[in-house]
C-alpha positions in Angstrom: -5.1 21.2 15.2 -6.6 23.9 13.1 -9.3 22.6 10.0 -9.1 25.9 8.0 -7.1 24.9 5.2 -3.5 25.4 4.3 -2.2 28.1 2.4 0.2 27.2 -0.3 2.5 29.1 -3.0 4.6 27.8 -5.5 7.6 29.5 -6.7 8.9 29.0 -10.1 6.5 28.0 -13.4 8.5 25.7 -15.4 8.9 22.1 -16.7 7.9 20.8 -13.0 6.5 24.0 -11.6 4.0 23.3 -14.0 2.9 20.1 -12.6 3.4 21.4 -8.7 0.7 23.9 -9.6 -1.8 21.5 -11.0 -1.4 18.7 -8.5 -1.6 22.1 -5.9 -5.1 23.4 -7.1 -6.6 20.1 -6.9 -5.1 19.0 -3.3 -7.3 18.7 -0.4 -6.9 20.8 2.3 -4.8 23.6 0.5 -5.5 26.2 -0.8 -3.3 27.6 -3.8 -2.9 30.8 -3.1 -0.2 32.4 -5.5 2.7 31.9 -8.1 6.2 33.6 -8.4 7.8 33.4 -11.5 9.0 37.1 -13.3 8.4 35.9 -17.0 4.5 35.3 -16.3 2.6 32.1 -16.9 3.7 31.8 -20.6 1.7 28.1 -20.6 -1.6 28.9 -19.0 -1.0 26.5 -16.0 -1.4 28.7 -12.6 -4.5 27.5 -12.5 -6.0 30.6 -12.1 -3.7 31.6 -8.9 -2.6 35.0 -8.9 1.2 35.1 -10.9 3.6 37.6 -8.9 7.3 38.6 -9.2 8.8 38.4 -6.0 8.6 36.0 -3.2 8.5 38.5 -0.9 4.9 39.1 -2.7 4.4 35.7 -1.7 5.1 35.6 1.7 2.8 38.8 1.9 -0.3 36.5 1.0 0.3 34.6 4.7 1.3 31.3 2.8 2.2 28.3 5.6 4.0 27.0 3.0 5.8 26.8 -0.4 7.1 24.7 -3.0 10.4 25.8 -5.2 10.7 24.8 -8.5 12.6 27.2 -9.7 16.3 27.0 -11.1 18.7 25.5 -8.9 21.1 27.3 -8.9 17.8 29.9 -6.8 16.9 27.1 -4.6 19.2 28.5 -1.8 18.2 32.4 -2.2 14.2 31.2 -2.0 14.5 28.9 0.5 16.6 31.1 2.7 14.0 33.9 2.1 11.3 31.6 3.0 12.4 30.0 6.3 13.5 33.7 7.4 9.6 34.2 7.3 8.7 31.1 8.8 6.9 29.4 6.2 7.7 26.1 5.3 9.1 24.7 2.0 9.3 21.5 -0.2 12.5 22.0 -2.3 12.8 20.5 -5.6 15.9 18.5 -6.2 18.7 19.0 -5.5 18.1 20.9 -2.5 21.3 23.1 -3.6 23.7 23.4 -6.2 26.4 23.1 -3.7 27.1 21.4 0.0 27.7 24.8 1.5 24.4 25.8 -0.2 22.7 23.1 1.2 23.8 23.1 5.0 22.9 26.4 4.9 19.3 26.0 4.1 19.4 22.6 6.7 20.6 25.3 9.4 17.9 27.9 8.5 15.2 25.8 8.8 15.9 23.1 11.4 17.2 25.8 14.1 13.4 27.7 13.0 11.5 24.7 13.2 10.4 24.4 10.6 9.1 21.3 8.3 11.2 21.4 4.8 11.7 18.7 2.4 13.2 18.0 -0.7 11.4 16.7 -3.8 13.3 13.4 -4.7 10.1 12.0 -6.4 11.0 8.7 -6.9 11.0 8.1 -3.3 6.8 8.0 -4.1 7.2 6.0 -7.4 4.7 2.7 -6.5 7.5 0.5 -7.6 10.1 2.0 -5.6 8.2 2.0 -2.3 6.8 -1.6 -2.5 10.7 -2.5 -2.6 11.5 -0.8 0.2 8.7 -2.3 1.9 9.7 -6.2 0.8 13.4 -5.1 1.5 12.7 -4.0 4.8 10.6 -7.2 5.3 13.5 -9.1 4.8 12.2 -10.7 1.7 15.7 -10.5 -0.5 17.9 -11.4 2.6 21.0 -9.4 2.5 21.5 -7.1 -0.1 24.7 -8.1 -2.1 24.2 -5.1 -5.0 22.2 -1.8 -6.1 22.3 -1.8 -10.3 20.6 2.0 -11.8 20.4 3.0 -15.3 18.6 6.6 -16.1 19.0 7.4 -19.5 17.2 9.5 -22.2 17.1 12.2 -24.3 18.3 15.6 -23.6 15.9 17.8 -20.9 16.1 21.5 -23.0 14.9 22.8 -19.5 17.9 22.0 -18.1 21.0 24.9 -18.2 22.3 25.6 -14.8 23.8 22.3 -13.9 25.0 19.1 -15.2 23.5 15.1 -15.5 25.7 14.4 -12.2 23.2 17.1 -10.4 19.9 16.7 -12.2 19.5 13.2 -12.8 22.1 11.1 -10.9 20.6 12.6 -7.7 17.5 10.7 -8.0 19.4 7.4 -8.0 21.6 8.5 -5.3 18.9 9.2 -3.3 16.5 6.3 -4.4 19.3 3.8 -3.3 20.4 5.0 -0.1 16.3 5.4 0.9 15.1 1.9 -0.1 18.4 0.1 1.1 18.3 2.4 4.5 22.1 2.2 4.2 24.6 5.5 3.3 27.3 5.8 0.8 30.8 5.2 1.8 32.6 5.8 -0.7 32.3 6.6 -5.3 34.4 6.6 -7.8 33.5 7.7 -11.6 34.0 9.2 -14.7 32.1 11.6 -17.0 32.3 12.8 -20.3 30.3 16.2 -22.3 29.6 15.3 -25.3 26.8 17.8 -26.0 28.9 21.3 -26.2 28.1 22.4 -22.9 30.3 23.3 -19.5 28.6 20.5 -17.4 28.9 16.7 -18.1 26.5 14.7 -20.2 26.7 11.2 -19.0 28.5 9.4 -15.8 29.3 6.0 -14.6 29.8 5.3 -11.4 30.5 2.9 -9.2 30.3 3.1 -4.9 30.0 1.1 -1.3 27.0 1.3 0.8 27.8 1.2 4.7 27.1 -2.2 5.2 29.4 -3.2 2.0 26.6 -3.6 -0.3 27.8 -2.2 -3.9 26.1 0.3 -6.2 26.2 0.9 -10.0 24.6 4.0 -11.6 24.9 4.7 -15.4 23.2 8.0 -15.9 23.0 10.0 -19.1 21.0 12.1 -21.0 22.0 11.6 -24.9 20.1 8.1 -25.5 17.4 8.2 -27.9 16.1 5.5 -25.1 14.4 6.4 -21.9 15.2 3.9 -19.6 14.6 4.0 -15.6 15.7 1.0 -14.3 17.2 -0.2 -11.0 18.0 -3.4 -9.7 18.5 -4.8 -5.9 20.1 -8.2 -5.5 20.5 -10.4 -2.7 20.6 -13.4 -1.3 17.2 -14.6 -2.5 17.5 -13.1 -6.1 16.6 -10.2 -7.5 13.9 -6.8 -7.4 13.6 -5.7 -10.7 11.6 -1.7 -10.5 11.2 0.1 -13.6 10.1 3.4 -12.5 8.6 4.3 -15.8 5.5 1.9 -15.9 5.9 1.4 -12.2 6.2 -2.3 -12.2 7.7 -4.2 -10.2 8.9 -8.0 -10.8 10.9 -10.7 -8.6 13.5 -13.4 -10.4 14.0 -15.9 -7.6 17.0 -18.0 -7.2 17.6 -21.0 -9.2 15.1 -23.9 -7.9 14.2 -26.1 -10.6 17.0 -27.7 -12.7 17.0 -27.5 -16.5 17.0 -30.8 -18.4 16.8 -29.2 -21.8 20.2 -29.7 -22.5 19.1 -27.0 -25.6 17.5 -24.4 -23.5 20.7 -24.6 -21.0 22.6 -22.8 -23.1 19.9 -19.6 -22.9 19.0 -19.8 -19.9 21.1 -21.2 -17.6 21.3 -24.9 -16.0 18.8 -23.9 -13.2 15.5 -21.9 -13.2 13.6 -19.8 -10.7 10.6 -18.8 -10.3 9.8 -14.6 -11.7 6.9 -12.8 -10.0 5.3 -9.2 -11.6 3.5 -8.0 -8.4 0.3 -5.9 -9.2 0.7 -2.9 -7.1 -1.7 0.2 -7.1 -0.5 3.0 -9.2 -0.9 6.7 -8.1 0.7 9.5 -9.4 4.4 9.8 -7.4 3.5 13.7 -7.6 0.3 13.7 -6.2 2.0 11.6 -3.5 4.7 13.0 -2.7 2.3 16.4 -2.1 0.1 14.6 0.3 2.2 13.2 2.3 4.0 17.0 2.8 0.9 18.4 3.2 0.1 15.8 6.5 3.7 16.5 7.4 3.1 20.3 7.8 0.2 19.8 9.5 2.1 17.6 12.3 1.3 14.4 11.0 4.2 11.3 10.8 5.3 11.4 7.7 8.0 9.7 5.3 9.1 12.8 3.6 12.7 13.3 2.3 14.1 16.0 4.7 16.7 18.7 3.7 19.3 16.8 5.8 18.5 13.9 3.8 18.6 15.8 0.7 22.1 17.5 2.2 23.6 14.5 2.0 22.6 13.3 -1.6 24.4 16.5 -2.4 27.3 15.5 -0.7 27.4 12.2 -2.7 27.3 14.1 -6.2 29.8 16.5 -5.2 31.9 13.3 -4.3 31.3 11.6 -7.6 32.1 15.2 -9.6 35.2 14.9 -7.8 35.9 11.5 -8.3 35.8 12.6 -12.4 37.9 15.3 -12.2 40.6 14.1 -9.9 40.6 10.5 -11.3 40.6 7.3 -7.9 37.9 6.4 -5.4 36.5 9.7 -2.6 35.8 8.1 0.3 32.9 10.4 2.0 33.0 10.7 5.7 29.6 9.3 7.3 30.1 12.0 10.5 30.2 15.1 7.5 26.7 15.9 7.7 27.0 16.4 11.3 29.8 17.9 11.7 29.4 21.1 9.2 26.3 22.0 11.0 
C-alpha cells in the first residue's frame, strides 16, 4: 500500500462544500488538491486550493478521489463523469434526485470498482453511533418503534428539491442503519406552505422488515430546530438528539410510586434514566476519515451508493404515498433487480 498521500478534489463550494473543503485541507493523508465550482470562491473558503470550472479540469490534476457537493439535481452528471475516469467519489445526500439517477451511478461505479459513498452524516453523529452500538448489543431487546422529528427554519440554500429529499433522507437513512432493518412499506402526507413547487413539511408513518414501526415528522418552517429520534423496545427507551450529540436511556418502570400526588405526573411506576457521556467529534471530520481509510483499502463503515440507492427509493415511495393518497409497499428485491 502506497504512503504518498491521497489526492483529493471537491466539487461544488456551497453551504456544505464549504465545510468539505475545510475538514479536506486539514485531513491527514490527503492532499487537497483543487475546487470546481463556475461562480468562484465568493466566501474565501478553498483554503487556498486552486478554484476551476470544470471537472474535467479536475480530473486533469490526477485526483484518486472526490467529494460532490454540488446541487443535486448535478450529483448524477459529476459523479458519472468521475467514475468514467476512475476516480472515486463521496456523494452528498441524496446520492440522486431520482431512482433511475441513482442506479445509474451504483452501476457506473460498482462494475468499475470503484469505492463511492454517499454523505448521510448522521450516520457519524456520536449519539447516533453509540445507539447502534447498544442496539446491536442487544441492550433495548427487540425494537418495538423508531420515533424522528427534524424540524427548523427554512435552508435558503436549498432550491432544486423538496423537505422529502433534503431532510427526510437523513432520517430514512439513520433508521434503517442503526436498526440494520429495511423499509417495507410508508405511507404520508405533505403540504407547501412556503410558495414553492416542492413540499415544505411531511409526516410519515412506515414498517421496518422485522415489523418494527417508524415515525418521521420532518419540516422546515419551525422557528425550532429540533433533531430528535427515539428507539423503543422492550427494555425502554434510546433517546439521541443529534444536535448536542447526547445520548440518554429511560428504563422500564422498576420502582413503584407511592406519592399518590406525583402519580398523576409521572406515572404509577418509575425507571431508572441514564445520559451516557460519549466522546464528541465532529460527524464531518468523521465521516472523511473513515472514506479516506476506505479508499485506501481499509474496512470501513461508510454509507455505499447502493445503500444510499435505496434511501432514495424510500423517499420516492413516501412522495408517492402524498400524492396518490394509501400505504406503497416497497419491494425489498428492487434494488437488486433494476441493476
Amino acid at each position: 500500500m502506497s504512503t504518498k498521500p491521497l489526492r483529493a478534489g471537491l466539487v461544488g463550494l456551497g453551504s456544505m462544500g464549504r465545510h468539505h473543503a475545510r475538514v479536506l485541507a486539514g485531513l491527514e493523508g490527503v492532499d487537497f488538491v483543487g475546487v470546481v465550482d463556475p461562480f468562484g470562491d465568493k466566501y474565501g473558503a478553498a483554503q487556498g486550493a486552486p478554484v476551476l470550472n470544470t471537472v474535467e479540469e479536475l480530473i486533469a490534476l490526477g485526483i484518486d478521489y472526490a467529494v460532490v457537493a454540488c446541487p443535486t439535481a448535478l450529483h448524477e452528471e459529476v459523479g458519472l463523469q468521475l467514475a468514467e475516469a476512475g476516480v472515486c467519489a463521496l456523494v452528498e445526500k441524496p446520492v440522486a434526485d431520482t431512482v433511475e439517477g441513482a442506479r445509474r451511478l451504483v452501476q457506473a461505479f460498482e462494475s468499475r470498482g470503484l469505492v463511492a459513498g454517499v454523505g448521510h452524516i448522521e450516520r457519524c453523529n456520536p449519539a447516533l453511533r453509540s445507539l447502534r452500538a447498544r442496539l446491536e448489543a442487544g441492550e433495548l431487546g427487540d425494537v418495538f418503534q423508531v420515533v424522528t422529528r427534524r424540524q427548523g427554519p427554512f435552508p435558503h440554500r436549498i432550491a432544486d428539491v423538496g423537505v422529502v429529499k433534503d431532510l427526510a433522507t437523513h432520517d430514512i437513512d439513520l433508521t434503517g442503519w442503526v436498526t440494520g432493518r429495511q423499509y417495507v412499506s410508508i405511507a404520508a402526507h405533505t403540504v407547501s406552505k412556503s410558495g414553492r413547487e416542492h413540499e415544505d413539511m411531511v409526516s410519515a408513518v412506515g414498517r421496518l422488515d422485522d415489523g418494527t414501526m417508524v415515525n418521521h415528522l420532518v419540516n422546515w418552517l419551525s422557528p425550532l430546530k429540533e433533531r430528535f429520534t427515539s428507539v423503543t423496545g422492550e427494555r425502554g427507551c434510546f433517546i439521541a438528539d443529534t444536535l448536542t450529540a447526547d445520548l440518554t436511556f429511560h428504563s422500564n418502570a422498576a420502582v413503584a410510586t407511592e406519592w399518590e400526588a406525583l402519580q398523576a405526573f409521572r406515572g404509577v411506576s418509575e425507571g431508572d434514566m441514564i445520559r451516557y457521556a460519549i466522546p464528541k467529534r465532529e460527524p464531518l471530520q468523521v465521516e472523511h476519515e473513515l472514506f479516506r481509510d476506505a479508499v485506501l483499502g481499509k474496512e470501513r463503515d461508510i454509507c455505499t451508493l447502493r445503500q444510499g440507492l435505496r434511501t432514495v427509493e424510500v423517499a420516492a415511495a413516501v412522495l408517492r404515498s402524498a400524492s396518490e393518497g394509501g400505504t406503497v409497499h416497497i419491494d425489498l428485491e428492487d434494488v437488486t433487480a433494476a441493476l
